[in-house]
C-alpha positions as CSV (number, residue, x, y, z in Angstrom):
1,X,-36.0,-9.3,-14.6
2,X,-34.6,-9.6,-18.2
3,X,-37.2,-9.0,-20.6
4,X,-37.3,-11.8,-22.9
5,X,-38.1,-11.5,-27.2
6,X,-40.8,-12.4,-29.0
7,X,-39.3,-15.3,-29.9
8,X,-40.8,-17.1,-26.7
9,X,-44.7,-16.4,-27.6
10,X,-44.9,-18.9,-30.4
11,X,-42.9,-21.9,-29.1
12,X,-43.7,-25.2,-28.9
13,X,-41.5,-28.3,-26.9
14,X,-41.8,-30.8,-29.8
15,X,-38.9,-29.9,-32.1
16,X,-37.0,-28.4,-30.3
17,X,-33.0,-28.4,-31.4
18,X,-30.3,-27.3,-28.6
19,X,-32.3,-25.9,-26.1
20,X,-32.2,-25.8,-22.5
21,X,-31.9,-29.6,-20.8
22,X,-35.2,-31.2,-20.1
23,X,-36.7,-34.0,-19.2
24,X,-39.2,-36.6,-20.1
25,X,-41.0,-38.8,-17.7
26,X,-42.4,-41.5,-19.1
27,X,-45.7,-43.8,-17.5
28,X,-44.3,-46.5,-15.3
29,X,-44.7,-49.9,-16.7
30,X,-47.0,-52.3,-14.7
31,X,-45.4,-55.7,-13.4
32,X,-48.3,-56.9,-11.9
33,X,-50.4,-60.1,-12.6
34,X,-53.3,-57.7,-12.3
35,X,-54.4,-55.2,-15.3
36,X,-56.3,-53.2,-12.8
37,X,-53.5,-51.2,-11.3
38,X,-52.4,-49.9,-14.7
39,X,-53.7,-46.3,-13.9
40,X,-50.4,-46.2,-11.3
41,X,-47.8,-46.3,-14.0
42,X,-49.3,-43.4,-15.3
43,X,-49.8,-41.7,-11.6
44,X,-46.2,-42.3,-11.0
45,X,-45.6,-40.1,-13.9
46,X,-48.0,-37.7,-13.3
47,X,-46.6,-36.8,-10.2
48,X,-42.5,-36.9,-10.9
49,X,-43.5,-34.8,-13.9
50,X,-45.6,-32.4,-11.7
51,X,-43.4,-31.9,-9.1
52,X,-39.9,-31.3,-11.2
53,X,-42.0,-29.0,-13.0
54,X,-43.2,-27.1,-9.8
55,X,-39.9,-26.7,-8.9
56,X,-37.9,-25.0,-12.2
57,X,-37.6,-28.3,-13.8
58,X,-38.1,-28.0,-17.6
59,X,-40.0,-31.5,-17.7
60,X,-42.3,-32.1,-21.3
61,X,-45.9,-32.3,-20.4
62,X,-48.2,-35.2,-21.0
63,X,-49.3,-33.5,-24.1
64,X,-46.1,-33.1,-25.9
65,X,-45.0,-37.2,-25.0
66,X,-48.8,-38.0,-26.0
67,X,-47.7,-36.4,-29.4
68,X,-44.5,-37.7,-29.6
69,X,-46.2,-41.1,-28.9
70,X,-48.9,-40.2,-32.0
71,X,-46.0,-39.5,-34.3
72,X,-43.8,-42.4,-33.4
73,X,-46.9,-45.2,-33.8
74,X,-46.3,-45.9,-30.6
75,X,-49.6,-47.1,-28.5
76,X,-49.6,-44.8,-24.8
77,X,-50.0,-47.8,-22.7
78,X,-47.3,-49.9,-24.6
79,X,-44.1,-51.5,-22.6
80,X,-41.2,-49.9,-24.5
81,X,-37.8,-51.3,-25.0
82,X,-35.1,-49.8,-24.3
83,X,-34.2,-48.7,-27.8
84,X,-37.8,-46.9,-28.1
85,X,-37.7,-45.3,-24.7
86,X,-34.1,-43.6,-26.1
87,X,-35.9,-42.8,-29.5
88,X,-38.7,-40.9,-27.8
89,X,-36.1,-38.8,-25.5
90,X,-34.3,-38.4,-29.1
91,X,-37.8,-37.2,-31.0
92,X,-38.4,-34.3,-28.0
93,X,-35.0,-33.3,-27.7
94,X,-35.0,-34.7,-24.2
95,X,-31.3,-34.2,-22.0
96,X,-33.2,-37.0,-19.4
97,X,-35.9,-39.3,-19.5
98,X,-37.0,-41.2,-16.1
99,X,-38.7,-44.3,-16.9
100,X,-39.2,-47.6,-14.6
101,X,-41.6,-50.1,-13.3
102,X,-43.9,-51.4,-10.4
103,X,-45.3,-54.3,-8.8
104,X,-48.0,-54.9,-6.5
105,X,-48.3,-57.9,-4.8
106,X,-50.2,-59.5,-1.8
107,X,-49.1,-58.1,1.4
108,X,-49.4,-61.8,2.8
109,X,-51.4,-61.0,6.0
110,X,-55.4,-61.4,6.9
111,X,-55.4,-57.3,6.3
112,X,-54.8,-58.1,2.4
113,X,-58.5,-58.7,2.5
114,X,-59.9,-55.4,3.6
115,X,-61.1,-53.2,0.8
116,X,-62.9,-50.6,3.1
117,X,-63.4,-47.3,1.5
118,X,-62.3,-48.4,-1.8
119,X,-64.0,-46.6,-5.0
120,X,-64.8,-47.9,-8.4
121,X,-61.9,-49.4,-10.8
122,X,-58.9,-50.8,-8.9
123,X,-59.5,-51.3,-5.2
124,X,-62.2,-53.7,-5.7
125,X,-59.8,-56.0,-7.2
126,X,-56.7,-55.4,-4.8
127,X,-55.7,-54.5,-1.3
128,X,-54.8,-51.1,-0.3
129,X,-52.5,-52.7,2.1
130,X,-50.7,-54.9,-0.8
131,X,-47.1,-54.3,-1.2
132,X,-46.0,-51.5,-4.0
133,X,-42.8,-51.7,-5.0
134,X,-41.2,-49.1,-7.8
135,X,-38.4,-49.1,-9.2
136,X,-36.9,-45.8,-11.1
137,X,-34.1,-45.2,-13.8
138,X,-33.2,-41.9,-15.1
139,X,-31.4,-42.0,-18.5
140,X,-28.9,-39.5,-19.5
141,X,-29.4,-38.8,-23.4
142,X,-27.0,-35.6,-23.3
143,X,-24.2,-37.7,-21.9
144,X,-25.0,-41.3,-23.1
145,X,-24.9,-42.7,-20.3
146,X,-27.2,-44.5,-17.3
147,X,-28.2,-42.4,-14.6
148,X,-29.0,-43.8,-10.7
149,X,-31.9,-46.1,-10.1
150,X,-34.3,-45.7,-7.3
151,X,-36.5,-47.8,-5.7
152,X,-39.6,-47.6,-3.4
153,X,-41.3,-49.8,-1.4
154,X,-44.2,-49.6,1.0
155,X,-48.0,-50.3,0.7
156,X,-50.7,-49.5,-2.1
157,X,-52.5,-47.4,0.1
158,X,-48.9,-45.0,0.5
159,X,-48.7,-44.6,-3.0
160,X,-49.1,-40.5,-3.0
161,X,-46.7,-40.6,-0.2
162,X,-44.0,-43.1,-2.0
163,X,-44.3,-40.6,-5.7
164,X,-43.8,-37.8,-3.6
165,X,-40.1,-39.3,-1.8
166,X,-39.6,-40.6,-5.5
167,X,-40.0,-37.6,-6.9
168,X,-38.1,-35.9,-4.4
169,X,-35.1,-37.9,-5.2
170,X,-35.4,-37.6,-9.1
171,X,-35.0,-33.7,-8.2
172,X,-32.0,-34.1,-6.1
173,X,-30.0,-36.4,-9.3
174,X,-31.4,-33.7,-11.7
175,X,-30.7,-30.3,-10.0
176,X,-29.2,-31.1,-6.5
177,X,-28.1,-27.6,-6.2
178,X,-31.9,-26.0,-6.1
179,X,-33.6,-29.1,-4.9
180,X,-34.8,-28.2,-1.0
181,X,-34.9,-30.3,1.8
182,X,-37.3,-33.4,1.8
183,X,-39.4,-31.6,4.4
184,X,-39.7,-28.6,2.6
185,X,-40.7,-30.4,-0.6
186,X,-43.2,-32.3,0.9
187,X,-45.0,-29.4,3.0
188,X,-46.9,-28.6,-0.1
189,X,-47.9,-31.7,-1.4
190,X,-50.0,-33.6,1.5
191,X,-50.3,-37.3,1.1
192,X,-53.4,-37.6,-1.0
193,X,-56.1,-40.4,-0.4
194,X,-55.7,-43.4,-2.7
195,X,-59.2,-43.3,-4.0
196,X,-58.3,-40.0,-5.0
197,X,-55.7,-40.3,-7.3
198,X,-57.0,-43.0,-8.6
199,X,-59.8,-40.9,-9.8
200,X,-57.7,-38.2,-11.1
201,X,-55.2,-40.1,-13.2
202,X,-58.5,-42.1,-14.7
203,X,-59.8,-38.6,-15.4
204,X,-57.1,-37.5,-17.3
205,X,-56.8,-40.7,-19.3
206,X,-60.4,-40.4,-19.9
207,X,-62.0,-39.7,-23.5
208,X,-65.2,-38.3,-23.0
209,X,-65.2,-34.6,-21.6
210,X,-67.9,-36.1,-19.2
211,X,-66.2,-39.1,-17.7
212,X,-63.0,-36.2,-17.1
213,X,-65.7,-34.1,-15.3
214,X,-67.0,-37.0,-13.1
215,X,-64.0,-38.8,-12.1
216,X,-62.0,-35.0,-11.2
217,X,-64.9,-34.1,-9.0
218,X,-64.8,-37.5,-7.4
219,X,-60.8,-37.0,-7.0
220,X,-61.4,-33.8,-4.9
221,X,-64.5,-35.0,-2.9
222,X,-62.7,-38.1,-1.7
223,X,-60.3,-35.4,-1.6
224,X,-60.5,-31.6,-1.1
225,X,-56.7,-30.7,-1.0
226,X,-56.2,-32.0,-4.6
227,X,-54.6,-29.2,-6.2
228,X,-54.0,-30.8,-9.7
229,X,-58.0,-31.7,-10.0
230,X,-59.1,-28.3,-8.7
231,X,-57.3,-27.0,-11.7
232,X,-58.1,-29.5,-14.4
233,X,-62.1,-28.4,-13.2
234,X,-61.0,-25.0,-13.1
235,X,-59.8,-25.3,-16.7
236,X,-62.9,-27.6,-18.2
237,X,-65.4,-24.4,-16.6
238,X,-63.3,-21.8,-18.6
239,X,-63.6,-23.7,-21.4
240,X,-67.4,-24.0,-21.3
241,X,-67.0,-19.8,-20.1
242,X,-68.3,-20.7,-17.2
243,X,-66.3,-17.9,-15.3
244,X,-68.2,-18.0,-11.5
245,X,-67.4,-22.1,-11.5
246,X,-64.2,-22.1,-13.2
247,X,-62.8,-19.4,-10.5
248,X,-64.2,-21.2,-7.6
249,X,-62.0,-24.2,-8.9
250,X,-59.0,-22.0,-10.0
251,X,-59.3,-19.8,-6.5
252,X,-57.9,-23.5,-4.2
253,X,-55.0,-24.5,-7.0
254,X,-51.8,-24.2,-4.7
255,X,-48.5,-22.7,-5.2
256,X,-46.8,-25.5,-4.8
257,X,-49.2,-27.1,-8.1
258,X,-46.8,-26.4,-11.5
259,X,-49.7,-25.1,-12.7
260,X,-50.1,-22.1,-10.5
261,X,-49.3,-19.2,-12.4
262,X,-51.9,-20.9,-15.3
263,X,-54.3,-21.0,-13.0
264,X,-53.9,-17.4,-11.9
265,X,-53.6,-15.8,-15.0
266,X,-57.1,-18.1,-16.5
267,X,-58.3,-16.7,-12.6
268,X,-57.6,-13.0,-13.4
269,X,-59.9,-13.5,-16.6
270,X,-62.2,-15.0,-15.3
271,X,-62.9,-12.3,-12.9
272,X,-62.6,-9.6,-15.8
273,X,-65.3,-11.4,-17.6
274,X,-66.9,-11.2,-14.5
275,X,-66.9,-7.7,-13.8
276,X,-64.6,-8.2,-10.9
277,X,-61.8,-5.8,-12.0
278,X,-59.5,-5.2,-8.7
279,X,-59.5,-8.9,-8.4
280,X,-58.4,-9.5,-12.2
281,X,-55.9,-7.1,-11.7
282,X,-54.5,-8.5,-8.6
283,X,-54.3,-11.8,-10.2
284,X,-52.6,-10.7,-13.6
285,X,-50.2,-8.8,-11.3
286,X,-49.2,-12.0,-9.8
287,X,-48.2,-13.8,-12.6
288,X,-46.1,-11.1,-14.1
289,X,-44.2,-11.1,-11.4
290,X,-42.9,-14.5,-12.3
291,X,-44.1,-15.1,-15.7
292,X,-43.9,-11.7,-17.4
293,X,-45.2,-12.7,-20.7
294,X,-46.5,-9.9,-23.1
295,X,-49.8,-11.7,-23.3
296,X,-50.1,-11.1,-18.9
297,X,-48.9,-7.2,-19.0
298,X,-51.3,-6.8,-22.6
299,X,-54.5,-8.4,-20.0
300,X,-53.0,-6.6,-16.8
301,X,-53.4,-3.3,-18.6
302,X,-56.9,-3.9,-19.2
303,X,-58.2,-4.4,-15.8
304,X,-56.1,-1.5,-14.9
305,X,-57.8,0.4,-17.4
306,X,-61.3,-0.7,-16.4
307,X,-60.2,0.5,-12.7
308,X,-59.4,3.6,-14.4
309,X,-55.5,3.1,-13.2
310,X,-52.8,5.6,-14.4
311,X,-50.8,2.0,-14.9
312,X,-52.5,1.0,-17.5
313,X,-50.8,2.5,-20.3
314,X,-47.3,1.4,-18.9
315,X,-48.8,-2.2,-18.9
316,X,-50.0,-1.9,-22.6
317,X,-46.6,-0.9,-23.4
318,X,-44.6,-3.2,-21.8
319,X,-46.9,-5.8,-24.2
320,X,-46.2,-3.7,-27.2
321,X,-42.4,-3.2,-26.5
322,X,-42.1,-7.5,-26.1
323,X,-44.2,-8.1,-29.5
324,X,-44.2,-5.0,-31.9
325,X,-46.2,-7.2,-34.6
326,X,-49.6,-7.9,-32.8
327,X,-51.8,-5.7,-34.0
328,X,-54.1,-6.0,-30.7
329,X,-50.7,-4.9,-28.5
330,X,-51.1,-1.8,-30.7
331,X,-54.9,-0.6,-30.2
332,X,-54.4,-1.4,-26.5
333,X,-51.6,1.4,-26.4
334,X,-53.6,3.7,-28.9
335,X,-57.2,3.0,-27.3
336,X,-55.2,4.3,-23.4
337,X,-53.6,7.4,-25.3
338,X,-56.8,8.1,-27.3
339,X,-58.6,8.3,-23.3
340,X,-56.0,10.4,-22.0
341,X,-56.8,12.8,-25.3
342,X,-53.1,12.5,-26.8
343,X,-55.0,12.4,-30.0
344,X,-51.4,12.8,-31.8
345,X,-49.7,9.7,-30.4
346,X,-52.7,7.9,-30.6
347,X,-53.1,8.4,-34.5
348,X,-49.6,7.8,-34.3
349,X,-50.3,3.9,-33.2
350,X,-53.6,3.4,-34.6
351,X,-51.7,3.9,-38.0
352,X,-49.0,1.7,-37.1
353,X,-51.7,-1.3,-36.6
354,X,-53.5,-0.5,-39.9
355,X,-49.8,-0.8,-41.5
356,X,-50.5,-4.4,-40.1
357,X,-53.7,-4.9,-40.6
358,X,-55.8,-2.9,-42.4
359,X,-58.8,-4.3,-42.4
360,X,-59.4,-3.5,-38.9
361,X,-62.7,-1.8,-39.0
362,X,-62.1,-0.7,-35.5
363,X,-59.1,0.7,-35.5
364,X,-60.6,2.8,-38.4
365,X,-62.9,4.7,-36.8
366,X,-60.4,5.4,-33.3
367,X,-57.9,6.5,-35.8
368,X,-61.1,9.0,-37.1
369,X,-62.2,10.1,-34.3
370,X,-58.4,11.0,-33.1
371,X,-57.6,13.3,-36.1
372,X,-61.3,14.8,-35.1
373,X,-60.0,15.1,-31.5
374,X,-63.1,13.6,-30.3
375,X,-62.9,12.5,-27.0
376,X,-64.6,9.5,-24.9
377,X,-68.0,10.5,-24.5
378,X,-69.9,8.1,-21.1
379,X,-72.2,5.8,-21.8
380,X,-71.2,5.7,-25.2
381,X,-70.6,1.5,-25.8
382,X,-68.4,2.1,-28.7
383,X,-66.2,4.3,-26.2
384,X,-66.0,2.2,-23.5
385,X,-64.3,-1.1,-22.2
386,X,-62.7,-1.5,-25.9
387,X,-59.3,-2.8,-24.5
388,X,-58.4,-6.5,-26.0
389,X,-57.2,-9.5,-24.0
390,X,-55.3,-12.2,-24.8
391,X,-56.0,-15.9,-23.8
392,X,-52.7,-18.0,-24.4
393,X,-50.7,-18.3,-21.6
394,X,-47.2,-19.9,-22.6
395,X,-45.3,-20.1,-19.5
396,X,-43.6,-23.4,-20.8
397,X,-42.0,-21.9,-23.6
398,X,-41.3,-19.0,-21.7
399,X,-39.0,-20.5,-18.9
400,X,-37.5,-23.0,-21.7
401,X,-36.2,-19.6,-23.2
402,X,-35.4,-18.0,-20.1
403,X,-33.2,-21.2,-19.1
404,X,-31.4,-21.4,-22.3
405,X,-30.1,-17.7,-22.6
406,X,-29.5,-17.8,-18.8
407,X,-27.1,-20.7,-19.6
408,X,-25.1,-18.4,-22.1
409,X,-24.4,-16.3,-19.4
């Protein structure tokens, strides 16, 4: 694979000028007599964003359109004209942005009535056998012009199922040539319970780190395949450094879920911090097989080191090769050669890093102990299990580079 410059590591969407085409999905705007179901315009979303991004697709995440939203004035849940939905595409340097509508209405039959199995929020005000209907547009910024609208229509309670064919078909307009067949597409995405997403989407639009807690565990015990809450849990335990839980959350996120690869590499830490080392490096190795960022080979090398692998020190370079500046790139490679007792090249680098940063303290005394030639010594906890990791994982910026110097090719 073509190793990619530094450039990459420090990248954010917003701002971006002449880049690689992407795409922003904006929340679906609710037609509805009923303020209940607003959550949906904001599943729709969700879930065409997700799944173009799962598949290659370099869609903006909710973050970045939250943002652009912040700067703008604009409120999150307001219905935008068609003059604000173009500035928004404008302000993230969007080439498409898919934006739309539903409706949900009475399905017109005794059934209507039934709310079995509903959970809190919007079930207890409408049917899930009430009539959905959604209707899609996909503007073309780069070309000026209006893309193909799509519709859906089918019941509330086949909402997961009816995003899914949705998104399917926003993939086909966008990249027809890479999109797979509709039955391949949907193998990894099952249809989810209603409940469910319910409860996820109102977890991410929640405030409060609590209610995001309750209503994504209530997403994946009215629903255990639910990949995208698995990880969000997965992501709110490593936060809190709660290794053992965040790993049993990160362990069922599914390839298919665009956050894979995130979930792996926070996965492979989680089992260093855990002592776990073989599984770390197993992890790590996954994810730079796809997403070879300096930051996964720097991490990669120090399981292998802990395993006491030969491999390590390639690892370490392959992070210090991709950023010569970081100064922790640079111990990692002296630290390996200062174990192996190359005391020479190990001085070598340890003086390179204090070039960068000399006030590390650390890197100090290895550098002393090299022009000693003093060796490891076991047991010794200033000797041992020194390597640095690195915690960023920016696989967004990383593809959006990838795609744009594969396009000058």
């Amino acid at each position: 694979m073509q190793r990619l410059p530094l450039l990459v590591l420090g990248l954010s969407l917003i701002g971006y000028s002449g880049w690689a085409d992407t795409v922003l999905v904006l929340p679906f705007f609710n037609q509805s007599k009923s303020q209940s179901v607003d959550w949906i315009g904001e599943s729709i979303a969700e879930t065409i964003r997700e799944s173009l991004a799962s598949q290659g697709v370099l869609a903006l995440s909710r973050m970045d359109r939250l943002e652009a939203y912040r700067r703008l004035s604009i409120r999150p849940n307001a219905v935008l004209t068609h003059a604000s939905i173009i500035k928004l595409g404008e302000a993230l340097d969007a080439s498409q942005v898919i934006y739309g509508h539903y409706e949900v209405s009475p399905a017109g039959s005794p059934a209507a009535a039934d709310v079995s199995g509903s959970s809190e929020g919007t079930l207890a005000a409408v049917s899930p056998h009430d009539s959905l209907r959604i209707d899609a547009h996909i503007l073309d910024l780069k070309h000026t012009r209006q893309g193909p609208e799509l519709e859906e229509l089918g019941a509330l309670e086949d909402l997961a199922s009816l995003e899914t064919h949705l998104a399917w078909r926003c993939l086909q307009s966008l990249a027809p040539r890479s999109a797979p067949s509709e039955q391949e597409f949907r193998r990894g995405r099952p249809p989810l319970r209603l409940d469910a997403v319910e409860s996820y989407i109102r977890g991410l639009l929640a405030a409060a780190p609590e209610q995001k807690h309750h209503f994504f565990t209530q997403a994946v015990r009215l629903d255990p395949r639910f990949s995208e809450a698995h990880f969000e849990l997965g992501r709110m335990a490593w936060e809190k450094k709660d290794y053992a839980v965040a790993s049993s959350w990160l362990e069922k996120v599914t390839r298919a879920d665009s956050h894979y690869f995130e979930a792996t590499f926070l996965l492979g830490l989680c089992r260093y911090y855990t002592a776990d080392f073989t599984g770390a490096a197993t992890s790590l190795e996954t994810v730079a097989g796809s997403v070879p960022l300096n930051e996964v080979w720097n991490d990669l090398g120090a399981a292998q080191s802990r395993l006491h692998s030969a491999a390590s020190l390639d690892s370490f370079r392959r992070a210090l090769e991709g950023d010569s500046t970081d100064p922790d790139y640079h111990f990692n490679v002296g630290y390996s050669l200062w174990q192996r007792g190359d005391f020479a090249a190990a001085a070598d680098t340890f003086r390179a890093l204090l070039d960068r940063s000399p006030e590390d303290a650390e890197a100090v005394v290895f550098l002393g102990r090299c022009l000693k030639k003093e060796g490891p010594r076991a047991g010794d906890p200033r000797s041992e299990g020194r390597e640095r990791l690195k915690l960023n994982f920016e696989e967004t910026a990383y593809r959006q580079l990838k795609a744009e110097l594969e396009s000058k090719h």
